[in-house]
N, C-alpha and C positions, 0 to 999 in steps of 0.2 A: 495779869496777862504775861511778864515778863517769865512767873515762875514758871506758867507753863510753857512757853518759850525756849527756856531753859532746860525742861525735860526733855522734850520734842529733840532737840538736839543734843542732849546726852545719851538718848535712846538709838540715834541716828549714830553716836560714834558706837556706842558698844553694840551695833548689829554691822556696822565695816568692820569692826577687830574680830567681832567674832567670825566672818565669813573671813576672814584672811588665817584666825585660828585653824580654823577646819581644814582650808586648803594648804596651810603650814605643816598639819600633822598627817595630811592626807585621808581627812577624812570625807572630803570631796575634791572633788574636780575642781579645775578650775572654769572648765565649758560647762559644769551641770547646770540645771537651772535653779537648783535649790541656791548653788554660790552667785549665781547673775539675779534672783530674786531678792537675796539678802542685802549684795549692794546695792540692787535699784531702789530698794526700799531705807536703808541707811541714810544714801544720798539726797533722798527726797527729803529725809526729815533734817538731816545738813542743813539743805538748803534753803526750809523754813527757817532753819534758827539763823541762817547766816543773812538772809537777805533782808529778815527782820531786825537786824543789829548793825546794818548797814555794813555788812564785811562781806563786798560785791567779789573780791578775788578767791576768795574760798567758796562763793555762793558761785561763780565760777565753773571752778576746778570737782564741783561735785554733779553740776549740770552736765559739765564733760561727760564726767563718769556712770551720768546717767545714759548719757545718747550710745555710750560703748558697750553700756548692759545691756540697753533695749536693741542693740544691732547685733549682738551676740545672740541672743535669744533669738531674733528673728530669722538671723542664718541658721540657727541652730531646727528652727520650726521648717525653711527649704529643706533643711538635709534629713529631715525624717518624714517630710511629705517623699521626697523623691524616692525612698526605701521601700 
């Protein structure tokens, strides 16, 4: 269990770096939802690794970073209903 654990959360950082890569080189946005998909999906598996190894402050700071993806997204789904 732990190994996979361990993936889970190594798959979760290299899909935040890679969405901050992309938005770094500008090869997305930062409002697209391909970039707000990546983090929310990073974050999710974070915070499996982290809440299962008892590291509640980064399991945290990735929950955050979920509820900012998910409210990004959702403004983002108002502002092209309203179009």
């Amino acid at each position: 269990m732990d190994r996979s654990i361990d993936a889970i959360g190594w798959c979760g950082a290299i899909i935040v770096l890679l969405a901050y890569a992309l938005v770094s080189v500008r090869k997305v946005e930062g409002d697209s939802v391909s970039y707000q998909v990546l983090n929310l999906s990073g974050a999710a598996l974070l915070v499996t690794n982290t809440v299962y190894l008892g590291a509640y402050p980064s399991a945290f700071v990735n929950a955050i970073w979920i509820a900012i993806g998910g409210y990004a997204l959702y403004r983002r789904r108002g502002q092209q209903a309203k179009v």
